[in-house]
Each structure stands twice: as C-alpha cells, then as structure tokens.
C-alpha positions as CSV (number, residue, x, y, z in Angstrom):
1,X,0.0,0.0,0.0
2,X,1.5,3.5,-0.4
3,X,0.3,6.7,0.5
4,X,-0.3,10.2,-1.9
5,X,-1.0,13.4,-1.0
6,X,-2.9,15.3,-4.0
7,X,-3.1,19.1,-3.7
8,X,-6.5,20.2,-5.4
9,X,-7.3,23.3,-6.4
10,X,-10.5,24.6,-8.6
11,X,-11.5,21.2,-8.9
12,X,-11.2,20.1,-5.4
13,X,-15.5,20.1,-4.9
14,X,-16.2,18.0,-7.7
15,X,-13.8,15.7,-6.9
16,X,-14.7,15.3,-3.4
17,X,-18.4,15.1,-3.5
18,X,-18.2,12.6,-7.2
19,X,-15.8,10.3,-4.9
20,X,-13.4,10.7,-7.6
21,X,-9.7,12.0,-8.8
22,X,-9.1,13.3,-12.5
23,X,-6.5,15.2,-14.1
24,X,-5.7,15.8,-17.5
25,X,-2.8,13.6,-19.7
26,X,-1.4,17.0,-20.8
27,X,-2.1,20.5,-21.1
28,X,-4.0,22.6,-24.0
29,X,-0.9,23.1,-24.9
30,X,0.1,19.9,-25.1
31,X,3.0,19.8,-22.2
32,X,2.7,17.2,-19.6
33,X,4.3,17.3,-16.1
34,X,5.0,14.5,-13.4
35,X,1.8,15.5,-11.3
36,X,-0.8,14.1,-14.3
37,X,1.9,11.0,-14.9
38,X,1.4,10.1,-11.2
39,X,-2.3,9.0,-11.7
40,X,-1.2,5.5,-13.2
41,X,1.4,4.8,-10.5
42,X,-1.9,4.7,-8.2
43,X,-2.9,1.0,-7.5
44,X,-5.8,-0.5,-5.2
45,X,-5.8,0.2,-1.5
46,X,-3.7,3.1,-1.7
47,X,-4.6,6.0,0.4
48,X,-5.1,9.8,-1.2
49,X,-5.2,12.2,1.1
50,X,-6.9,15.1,-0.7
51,X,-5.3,18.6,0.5
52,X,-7.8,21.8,-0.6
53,X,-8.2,25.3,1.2
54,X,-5.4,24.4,3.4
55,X,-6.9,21.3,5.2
56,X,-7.3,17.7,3.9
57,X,-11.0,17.4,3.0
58,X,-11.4,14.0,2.8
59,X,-8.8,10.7,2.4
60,X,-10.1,8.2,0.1
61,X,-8.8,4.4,-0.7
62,X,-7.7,3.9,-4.3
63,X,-10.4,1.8,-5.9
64,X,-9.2,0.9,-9.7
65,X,-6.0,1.8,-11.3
66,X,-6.2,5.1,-13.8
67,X,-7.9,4.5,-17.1
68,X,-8.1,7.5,-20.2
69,X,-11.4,9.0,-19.8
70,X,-13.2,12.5,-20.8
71,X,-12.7,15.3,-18.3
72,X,-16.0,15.5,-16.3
73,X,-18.0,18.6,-16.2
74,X,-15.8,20.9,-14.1
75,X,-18.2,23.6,-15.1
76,X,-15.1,27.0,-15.7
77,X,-13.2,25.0,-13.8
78,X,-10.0,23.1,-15.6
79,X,-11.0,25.5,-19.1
80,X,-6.6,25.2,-19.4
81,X,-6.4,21.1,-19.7
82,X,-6.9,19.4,-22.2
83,X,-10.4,17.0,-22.8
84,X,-8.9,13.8,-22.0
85,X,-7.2,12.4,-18.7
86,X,-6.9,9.7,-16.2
C-alpha cells in the first residue's frame, strides 16, 4: 500500500463530493508534467489524502487503477487542460 498526497485546487468540490480523482494527460498546450503522470502509478488500496483550502477534505482508498477517460464537467473550472485524462 502507499500513501499520496494530492493538492487540489479549482476542482477540489467536484472531486470530493463525485468520490473521484481526475487530471488531464497533458495541457492545452500539449505539455505534460510528473503530477498528471502520477495518476497511473496509483494502485488499489492506496490512500489519497486530498489537500484543498489548506486542510485535507477527505482521504479516500484507491479503488481501480487510472484509465483514459473525458474530463467531467468541471463547469469553468479546468478550461486550461486538455479534454482527456486519467
């Protein structure tokens, strides 16, 4: 089991209350960074501790490893990433 903390910013609410983690594969502009590669190191029974609004506003257990998927209605939120993540 390992342990990862996950800083969340504008999208922090939706995450939370859809009992969920997303992040894009790569920005608009097409650069990628080690945050967004970290999503497929996750593996079952892990522990996230989400950090928002600085408190940790909830610690979840890692259900399923990442798989590509659309990036959920963030509403304005997220308008920088690109349309598909993990």
């Amino acid at each position: 089991m390992a342990y990862w903390w996950v800083n969340q910013g504008q999208t922090a609410e939706f995450e939370v209350q859809g009992d969920f983690l997303w992040s894009p594969k790569e920005s608009r502009g097409g650069s990628s960074n080690q945050h967004y590669t970290n999503m497929t190191l996750l593996s079952p029974g892990d522990l996230v501790f989400s950090y928002s609004k600085r408190m940790i506003r909830a610690i979840g257990v890692v259900q399923e490893r990442a798989i590509t998927s659309p990036k959920p209605d963030f509403r304005q939120a997220g308008s920088n990433w690109s349309e598909t993540g993990w």
